[in-house]
C-alpha positions in Angstrom: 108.5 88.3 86.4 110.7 88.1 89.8 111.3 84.9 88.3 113.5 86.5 85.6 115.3 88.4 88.3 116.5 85.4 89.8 117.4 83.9 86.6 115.1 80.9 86.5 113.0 82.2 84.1 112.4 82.1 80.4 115.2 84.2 79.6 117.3 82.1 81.6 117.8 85.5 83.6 120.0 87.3 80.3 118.8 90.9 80.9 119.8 91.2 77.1 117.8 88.6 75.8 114.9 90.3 77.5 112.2 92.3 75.3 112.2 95.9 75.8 108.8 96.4 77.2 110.4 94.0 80.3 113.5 96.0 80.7 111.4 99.5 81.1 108.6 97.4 83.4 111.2 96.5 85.5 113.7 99.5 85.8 110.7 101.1 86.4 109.7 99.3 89.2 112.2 99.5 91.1 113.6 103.2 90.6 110.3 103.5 92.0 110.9 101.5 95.3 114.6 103.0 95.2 113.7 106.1 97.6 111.7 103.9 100.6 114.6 101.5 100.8 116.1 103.4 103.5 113.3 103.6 105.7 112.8 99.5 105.4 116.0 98.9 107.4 114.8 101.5 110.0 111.0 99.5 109.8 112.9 96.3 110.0 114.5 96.8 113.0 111.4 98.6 114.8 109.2 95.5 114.0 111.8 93.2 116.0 111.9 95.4 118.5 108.5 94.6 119.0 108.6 91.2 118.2 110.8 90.6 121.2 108.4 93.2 123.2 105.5 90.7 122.7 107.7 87.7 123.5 108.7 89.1 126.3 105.3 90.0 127.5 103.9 86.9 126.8 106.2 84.5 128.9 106.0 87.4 132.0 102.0 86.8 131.2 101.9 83.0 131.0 104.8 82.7 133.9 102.7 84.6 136.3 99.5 83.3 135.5 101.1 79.4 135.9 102.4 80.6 139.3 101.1 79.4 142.5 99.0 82.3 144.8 
């Protein structure tokens, strides 16, 4: 199915030549994902935030731990 969306699939990606079942499965699916896509941006940027935490925390761990006492 995200095949089609793409256009590589066997519809050659005409929304047209699509069966109707398809067109309701996939209008469906995503005026159902339409109201969370504002809070994925915000979710994005909070889990790089903490990506970069743990990278940080990691070479402060691994730097003092290789250090000479």
């Amino acid at each position: 199915m995200m095949g089609q969306m793409f256009g590589n699939g066997y519809y050659g990606g005409n929304w047209e030549g699509m069966p109707d079942y398809m067109k309701n499965m996939m209008q469906s699916y995503w005026g159902g994902v339409g109201p969370f896509l504002g809070i994925v941006g915000i979710l994005e940027l909070v889990k790089e935030i903490l990506v970069i935490i743990l990278v940080v925390a990691a070479i402060r761990y691994f730097w003092n731990k290789g250090g000479i006492r």
